[in-house]
VOSEZA-152675 format. One record per residue: z, y, x of N, C-alpha, C in turn; residue number from 1; chain. Coordinates in nm, 2 decimals. Each point is the difference from the previous one (the first is absolute). Example, Ala and Ser with C-alpha at 12.3 -4.5 7.8 and 13.67 -1.06 7.14 Angstrom:
n.w;n.v;n.u;ca.w;ca.v;ca.u;c.w;c.v;c.u;num;chaine
0.78;-0.57;1.32;0.00;0.12;-0.09;0.00;0.12;0.09;1;A
-0.07;0.11;-0.04;0.00;0.11;0.09;0.08;0.11;-0.08;2;A
//
This chain:
n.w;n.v;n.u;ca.w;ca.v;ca.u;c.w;c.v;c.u;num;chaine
0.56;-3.03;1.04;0.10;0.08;-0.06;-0.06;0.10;-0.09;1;A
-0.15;0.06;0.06;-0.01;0.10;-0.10;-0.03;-0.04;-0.14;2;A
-0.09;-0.12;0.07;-0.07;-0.05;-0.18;0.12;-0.06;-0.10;3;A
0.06;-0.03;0.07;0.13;-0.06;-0.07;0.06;0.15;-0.08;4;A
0.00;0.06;0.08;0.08;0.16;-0.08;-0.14;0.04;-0.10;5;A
-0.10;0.02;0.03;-0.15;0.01;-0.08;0.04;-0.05;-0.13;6;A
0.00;-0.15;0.00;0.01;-0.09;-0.13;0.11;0.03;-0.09;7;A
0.13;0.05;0.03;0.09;0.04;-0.07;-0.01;0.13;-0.09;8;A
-0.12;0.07;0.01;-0.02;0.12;-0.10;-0.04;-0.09;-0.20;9;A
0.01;0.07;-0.02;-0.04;-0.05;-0.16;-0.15;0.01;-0.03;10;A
-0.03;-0.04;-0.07;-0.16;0.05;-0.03;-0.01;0.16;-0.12;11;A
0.11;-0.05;-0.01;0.04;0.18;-0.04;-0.09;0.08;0.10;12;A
0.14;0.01;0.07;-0.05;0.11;0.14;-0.17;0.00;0.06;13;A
-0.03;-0.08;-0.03;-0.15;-0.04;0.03;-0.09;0.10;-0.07;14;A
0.06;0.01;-0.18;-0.12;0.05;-0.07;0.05;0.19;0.04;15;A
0.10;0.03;0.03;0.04;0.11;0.00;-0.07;0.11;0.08;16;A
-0.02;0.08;-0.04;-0.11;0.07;0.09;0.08;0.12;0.09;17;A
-0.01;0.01;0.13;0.06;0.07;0.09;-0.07;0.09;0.05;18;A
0.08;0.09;0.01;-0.08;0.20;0.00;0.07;0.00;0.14;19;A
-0.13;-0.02;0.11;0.07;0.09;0.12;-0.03;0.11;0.06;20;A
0.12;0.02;0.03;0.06;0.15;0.05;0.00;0.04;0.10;21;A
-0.14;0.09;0.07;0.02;0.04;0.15;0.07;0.12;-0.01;22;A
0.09;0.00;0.13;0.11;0.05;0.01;0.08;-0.01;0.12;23;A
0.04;0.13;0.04;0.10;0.00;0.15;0.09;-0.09;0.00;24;A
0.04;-0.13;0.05;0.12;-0.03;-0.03;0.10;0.04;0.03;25;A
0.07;0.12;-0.02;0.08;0.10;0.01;0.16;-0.11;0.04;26;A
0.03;0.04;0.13;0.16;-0.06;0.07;0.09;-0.08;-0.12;27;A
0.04;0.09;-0.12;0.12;-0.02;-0.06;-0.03;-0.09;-0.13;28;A
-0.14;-0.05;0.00;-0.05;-0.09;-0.09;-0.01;0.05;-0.19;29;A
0.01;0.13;0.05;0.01;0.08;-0.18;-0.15;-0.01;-0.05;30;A
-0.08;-0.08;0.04;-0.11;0.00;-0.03;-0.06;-0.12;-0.06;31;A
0.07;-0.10;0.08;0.02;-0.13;-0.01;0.10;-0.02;-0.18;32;A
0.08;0.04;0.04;0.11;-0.02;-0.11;-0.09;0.08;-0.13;33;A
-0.07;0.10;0.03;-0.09;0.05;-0.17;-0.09;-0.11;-0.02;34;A
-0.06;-0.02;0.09;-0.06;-0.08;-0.04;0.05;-0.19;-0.08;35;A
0.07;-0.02;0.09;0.09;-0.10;-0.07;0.10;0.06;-0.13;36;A
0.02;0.09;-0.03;0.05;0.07;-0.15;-0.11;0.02;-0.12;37;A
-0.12;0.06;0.06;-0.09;-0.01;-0.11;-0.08;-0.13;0.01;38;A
0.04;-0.08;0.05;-0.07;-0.15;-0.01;0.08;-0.05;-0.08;39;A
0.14;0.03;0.02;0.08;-0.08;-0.12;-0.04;0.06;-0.14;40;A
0.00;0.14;-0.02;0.01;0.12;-0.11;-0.10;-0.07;-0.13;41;A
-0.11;-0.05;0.16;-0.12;-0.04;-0.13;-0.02;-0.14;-0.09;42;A
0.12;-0.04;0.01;0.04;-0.11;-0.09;-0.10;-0.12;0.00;43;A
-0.06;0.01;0.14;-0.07;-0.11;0.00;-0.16;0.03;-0.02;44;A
-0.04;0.13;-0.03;-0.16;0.04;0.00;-0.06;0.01;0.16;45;A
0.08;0.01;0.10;-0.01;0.02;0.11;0.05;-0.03;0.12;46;A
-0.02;0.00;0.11;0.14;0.02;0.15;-0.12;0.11;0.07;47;A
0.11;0.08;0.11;-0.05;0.11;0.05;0.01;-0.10;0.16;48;A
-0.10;-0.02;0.07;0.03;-0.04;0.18;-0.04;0.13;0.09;49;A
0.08;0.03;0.08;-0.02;0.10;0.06;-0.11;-0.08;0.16;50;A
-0.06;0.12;-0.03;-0.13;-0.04;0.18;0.04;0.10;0.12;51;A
0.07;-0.03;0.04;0.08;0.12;0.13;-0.12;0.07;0.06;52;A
0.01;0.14;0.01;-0.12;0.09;0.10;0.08;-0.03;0.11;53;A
-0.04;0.10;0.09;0.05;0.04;0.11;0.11;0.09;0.01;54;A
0.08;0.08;0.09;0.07;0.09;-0.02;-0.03;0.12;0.03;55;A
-0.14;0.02;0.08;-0.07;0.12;0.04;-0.07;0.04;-0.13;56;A
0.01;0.13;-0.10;-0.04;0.03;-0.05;-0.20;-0.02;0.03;57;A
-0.02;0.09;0.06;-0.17;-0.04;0.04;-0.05;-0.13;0.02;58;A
0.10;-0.12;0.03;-0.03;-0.10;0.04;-0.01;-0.06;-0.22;59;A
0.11;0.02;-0.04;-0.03;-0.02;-0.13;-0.09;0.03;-0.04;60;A
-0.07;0.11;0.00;-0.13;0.08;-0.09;-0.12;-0.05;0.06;61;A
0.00;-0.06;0.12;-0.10;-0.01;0.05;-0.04;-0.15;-0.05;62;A
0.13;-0.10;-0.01;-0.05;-0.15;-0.07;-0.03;0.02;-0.15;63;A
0.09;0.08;-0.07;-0.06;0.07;-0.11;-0.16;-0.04;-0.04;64;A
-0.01;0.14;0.05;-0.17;0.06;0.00;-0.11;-0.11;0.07;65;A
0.07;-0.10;0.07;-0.10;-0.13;0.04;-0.05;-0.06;-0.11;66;A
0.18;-0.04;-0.05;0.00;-0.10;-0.07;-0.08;0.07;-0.17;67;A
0.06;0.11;-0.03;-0.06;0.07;-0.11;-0.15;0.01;-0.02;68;A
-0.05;0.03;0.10;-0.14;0.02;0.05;-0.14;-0.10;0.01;69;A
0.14;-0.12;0.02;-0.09;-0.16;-0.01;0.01;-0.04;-0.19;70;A
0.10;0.05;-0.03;-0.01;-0.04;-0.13;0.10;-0.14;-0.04;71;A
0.10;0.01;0.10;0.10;-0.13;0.03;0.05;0.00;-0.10;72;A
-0.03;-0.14;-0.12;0.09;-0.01;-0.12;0.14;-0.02;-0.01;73;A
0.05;-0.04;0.16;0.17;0.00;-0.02;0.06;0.15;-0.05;74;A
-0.04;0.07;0.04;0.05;0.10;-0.02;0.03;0.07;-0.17;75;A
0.14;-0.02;-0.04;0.04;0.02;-0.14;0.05;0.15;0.01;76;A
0.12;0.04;0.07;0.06;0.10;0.01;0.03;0.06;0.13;77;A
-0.01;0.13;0.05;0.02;0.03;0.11;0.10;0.13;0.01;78;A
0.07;-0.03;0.12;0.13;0.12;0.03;-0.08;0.11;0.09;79;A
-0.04;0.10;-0.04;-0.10;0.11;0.08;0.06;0.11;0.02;80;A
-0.03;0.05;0.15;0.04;0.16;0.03;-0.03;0.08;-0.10;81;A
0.08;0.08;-0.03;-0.06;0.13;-0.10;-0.15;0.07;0.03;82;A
-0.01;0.01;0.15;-0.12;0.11;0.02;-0.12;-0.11;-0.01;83;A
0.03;-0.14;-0.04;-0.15;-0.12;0.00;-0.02;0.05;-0.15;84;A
0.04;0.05;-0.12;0.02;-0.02;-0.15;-0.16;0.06;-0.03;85;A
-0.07;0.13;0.05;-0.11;0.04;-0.03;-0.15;-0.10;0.08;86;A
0.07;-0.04;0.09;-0.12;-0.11;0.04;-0.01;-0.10;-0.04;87;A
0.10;-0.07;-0.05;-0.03;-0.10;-0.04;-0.03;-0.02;-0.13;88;A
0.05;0.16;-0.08;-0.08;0.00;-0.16;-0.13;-0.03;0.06;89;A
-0.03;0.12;0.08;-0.17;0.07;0.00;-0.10;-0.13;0.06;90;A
0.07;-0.10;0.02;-0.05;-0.14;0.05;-0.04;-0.09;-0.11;91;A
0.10;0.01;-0.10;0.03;-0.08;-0.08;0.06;-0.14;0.03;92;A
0.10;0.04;0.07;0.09;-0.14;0.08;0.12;-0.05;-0.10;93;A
0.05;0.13;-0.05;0.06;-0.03;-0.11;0.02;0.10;-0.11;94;A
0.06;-0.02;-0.11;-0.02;0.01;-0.18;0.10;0.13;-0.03;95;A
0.00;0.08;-0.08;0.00;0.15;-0.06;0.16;-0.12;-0.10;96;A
0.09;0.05;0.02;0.10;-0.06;-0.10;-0.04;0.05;-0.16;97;A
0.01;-0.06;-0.09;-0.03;0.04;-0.15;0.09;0.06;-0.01;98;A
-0.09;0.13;-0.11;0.11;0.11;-0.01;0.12;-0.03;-0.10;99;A
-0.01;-0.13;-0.08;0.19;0.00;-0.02;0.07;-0.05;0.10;100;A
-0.05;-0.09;0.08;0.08;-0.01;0.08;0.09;0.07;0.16;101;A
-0.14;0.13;-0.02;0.02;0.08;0.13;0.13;0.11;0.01;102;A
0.05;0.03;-0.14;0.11;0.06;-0.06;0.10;-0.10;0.06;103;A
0.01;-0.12;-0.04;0.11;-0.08;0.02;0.05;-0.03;0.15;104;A
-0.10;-0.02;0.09;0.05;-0.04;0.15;-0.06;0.12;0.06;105;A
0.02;0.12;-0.03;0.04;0.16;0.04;0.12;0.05;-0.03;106;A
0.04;-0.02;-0.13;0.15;0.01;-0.06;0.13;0.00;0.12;107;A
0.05;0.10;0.07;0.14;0.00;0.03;-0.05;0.01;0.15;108;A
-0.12;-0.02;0.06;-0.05;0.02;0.09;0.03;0.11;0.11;109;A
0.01;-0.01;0.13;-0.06;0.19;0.04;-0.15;0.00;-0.01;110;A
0.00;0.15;-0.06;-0.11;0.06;-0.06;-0.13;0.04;0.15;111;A
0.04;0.03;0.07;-0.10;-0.02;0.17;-0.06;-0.14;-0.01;112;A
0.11;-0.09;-0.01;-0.03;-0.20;0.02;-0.11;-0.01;-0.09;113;A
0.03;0.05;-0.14;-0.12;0.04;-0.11;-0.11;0.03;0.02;114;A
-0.04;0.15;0.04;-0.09;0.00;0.03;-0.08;-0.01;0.09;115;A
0.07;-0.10;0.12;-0.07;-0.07;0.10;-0.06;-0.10;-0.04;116;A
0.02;-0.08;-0.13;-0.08;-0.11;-0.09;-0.08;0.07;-0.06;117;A
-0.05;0.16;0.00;-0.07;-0.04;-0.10;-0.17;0.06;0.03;118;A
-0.10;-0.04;-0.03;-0.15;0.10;0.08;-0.05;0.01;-0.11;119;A
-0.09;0.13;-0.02;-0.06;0.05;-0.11;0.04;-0.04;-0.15;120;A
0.15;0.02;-0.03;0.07;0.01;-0.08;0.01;-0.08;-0.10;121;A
0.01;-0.15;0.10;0.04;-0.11;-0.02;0.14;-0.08;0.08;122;A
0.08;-0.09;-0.03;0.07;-0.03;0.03;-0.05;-0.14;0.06;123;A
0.00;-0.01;0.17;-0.04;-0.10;0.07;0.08;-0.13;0.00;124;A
0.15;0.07;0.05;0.12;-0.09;0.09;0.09;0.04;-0.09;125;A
0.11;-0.10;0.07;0.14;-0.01;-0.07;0.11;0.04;0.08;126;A
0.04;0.12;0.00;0.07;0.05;0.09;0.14;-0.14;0.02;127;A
0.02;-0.08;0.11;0.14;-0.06;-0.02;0.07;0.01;0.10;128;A
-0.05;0.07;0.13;0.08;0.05;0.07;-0.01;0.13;0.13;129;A
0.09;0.03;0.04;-0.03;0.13;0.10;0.03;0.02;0.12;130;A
0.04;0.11;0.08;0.07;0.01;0.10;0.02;0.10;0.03;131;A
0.08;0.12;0.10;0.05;0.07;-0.01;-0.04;0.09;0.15;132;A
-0.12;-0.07;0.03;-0.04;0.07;0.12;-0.01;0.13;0.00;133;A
-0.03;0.07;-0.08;-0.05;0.16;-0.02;0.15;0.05;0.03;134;A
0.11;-0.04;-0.09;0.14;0.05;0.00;0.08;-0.01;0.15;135;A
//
């Protein structure tokens, strides 16, 4: 049955290159659905597959920093604690957003979420979501 479902992709989908996304798989699937939104968005230059972490914060960081550390090429994009953003510049695990683009996915932001992406006055992360623990 699987290879039967296998065979039914296009050779489309074959050449398409897929960016995956480690990431909490957060209960209510809002993470899932971005990703399946900007897979559509990109008219075909891409699909986004999400790689579920764990749900224990430290348990994430820690496959992270394995996996980061080995130099694991799956790794395209990753959903990170705010307080990992200066280590994992100072690692070089991942990329400084270009400065046109660091204006744009800061835009309409909270301004804390901000500068929790950013280390030595660069813009690391993309603020896309929060929570309200402090409040």
């Amino acid at each position: 049955m699987l290879s039967l479902a296998a065979s039914c992709g296009s050779d489309e989908d074959k050449n398409l290159p897929t960016l995956a996304w480690y990431v909490f798989d957060e209960p209510s699937g809002a993470f899932r659905e971005a990703a399946e939104r900007c897979s559509q968005m990109s008219a075909g230059r891409y699909a986004i597959a999400l790689t579920p972490l764990p749900t224990d914060a430290d348990q994430q960081r820690e496959q992270l920093v394995r996996r980061l550390a080995a130099a694991d090429p799956d790794i395209d994009i990753i959903g990170m604690d705010v307080i990992w953003t200066a280590e994992f510049a100072e690692a070089g695990w991942i990329l400084p957003w270009p400065a046109l683009t660091s204006e744009r996915v800061s835009t309409g932001r909270l301004s804390a979420a901000v500068e929790s992406a950013r280390y030595e006055n660069q813009l690391w992360a993309a603020p896309f979501t929060s929570n309200a623990q402090l409040l």
